[in-house]
N, C-alpha and C positions, 0 to 999 in steps of 0.2 A: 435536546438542543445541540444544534452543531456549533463548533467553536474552535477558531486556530488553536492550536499544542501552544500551551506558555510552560515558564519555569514553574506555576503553581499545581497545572497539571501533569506536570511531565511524566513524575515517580510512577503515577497511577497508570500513565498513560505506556510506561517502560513495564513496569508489572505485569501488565495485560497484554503487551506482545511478547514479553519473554514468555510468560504461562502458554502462550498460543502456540511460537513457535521455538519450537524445542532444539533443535539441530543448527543454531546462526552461531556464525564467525566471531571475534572479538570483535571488530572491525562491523559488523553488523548490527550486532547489540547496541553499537554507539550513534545510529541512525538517528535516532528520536532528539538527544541534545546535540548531535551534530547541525540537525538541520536546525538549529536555536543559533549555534555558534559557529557559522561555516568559518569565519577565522582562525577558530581556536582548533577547530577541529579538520583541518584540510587535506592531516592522513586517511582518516577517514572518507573523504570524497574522493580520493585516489585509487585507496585498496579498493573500494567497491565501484569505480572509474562509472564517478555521477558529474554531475554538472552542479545537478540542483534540487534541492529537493525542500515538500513543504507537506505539515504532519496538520490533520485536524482530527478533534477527540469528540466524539458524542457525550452528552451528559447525562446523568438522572440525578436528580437532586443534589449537583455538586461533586456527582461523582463518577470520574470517566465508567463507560461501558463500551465504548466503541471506538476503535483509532483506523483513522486512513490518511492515505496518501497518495500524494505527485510527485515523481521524481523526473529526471534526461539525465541520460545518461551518455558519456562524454560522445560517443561516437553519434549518438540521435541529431536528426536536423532540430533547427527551433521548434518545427510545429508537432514533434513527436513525444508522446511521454507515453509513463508506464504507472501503473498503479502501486502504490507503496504499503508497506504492512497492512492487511485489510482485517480487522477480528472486532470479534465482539464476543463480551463476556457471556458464557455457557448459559446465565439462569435468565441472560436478556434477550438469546435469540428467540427464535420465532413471534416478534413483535415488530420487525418490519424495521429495526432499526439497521439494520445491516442492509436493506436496500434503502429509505432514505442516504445514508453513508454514502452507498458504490451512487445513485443519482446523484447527490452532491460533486462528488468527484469527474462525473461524465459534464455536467452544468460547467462547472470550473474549469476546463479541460478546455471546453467549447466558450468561453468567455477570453480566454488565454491563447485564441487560434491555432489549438493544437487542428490537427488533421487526422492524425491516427492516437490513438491509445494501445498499449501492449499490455498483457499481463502475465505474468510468469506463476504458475502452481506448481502442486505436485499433483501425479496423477493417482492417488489413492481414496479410499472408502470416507475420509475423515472430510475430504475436501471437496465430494461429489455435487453437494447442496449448493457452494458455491461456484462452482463449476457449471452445475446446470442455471445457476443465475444468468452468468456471464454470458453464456449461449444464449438463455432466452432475450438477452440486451444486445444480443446479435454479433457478439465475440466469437468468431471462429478460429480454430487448431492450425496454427503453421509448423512447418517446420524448421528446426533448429538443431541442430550437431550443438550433442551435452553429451556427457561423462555418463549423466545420471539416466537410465532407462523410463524411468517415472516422471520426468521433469515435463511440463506441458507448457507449451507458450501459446497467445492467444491473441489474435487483434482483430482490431475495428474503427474503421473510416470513421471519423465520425462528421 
């Protein structure tokens, strides 16, 4: 079951993206209760120059397995976003929860008059599976000047 990020699920919901992704900023780590407290937390939407952002958690009995997200990011017009932490826990995937998730987020996206969706990966072996998602949802490879050789960015009209 899908469900906004609250403070009850947060921990579980931080656990499962730190586990996922290994290499985030301080400033990134602090995503998940940022987007709870954009008040409290507004260096946070700075350093990582968001607009806005909004976390929801999959459940199995209580118990996060899955976190996604919407974010804009400051320079994006209204009707643009990007996909925000997207994982699901190792012993849940291949049960289709991870595409309910990314559907959820395209529904949402399209409810919110976005127009385009972006999504930012990395280009490696770990992240192929969802990578071929994306594209089968008809996300295609743009190009974008990074640092990083490996960084892949993705969008779609929607």
């Amino acid at each position: 079951m899908i469900k906004k990020l609250t403070l009850k699920t947060l921990k579980q919901a931080n656990d499962l993206v730190l586990s996922t992704f290994k290499s985030l900023d301080e400033y990134e780590k602090k995503n998940l209760i940022a987007s709870l407290f954009p008040n409290r937390f507004k260096e946070v939407y700075t350093k990582n120059e968001i607009k806005e952002m909004e976390y929801f958690v999959y459940l199995v009995d209580n118990k996060v397995v899955g976190v996604v997200g919407l974010y804009r990011e400051i320079e994006d017009n209204k009707d643009e976003c990007w996909l925000g932490w997207f994982c699901v826990e190792k012993r849940y995937r291949n049960q289709k929860i991870g595409k309910k998730l990314f559907e959820y987020m395209l529904n949402l996206a399209k409810q919110r008059d976005k127009k385009t969706m972006y999504i930012y990966t990395y280009n490696s072996k770990m992240y192929q599976k969802a990578i071929s998602m994306y594209q089968n949802y008809g996300f295609t490879q743009i190009k974008v000047k990074s640092k990083y050789k490996k960084d892949l960015y993705l969008k779609k009209i929607l």
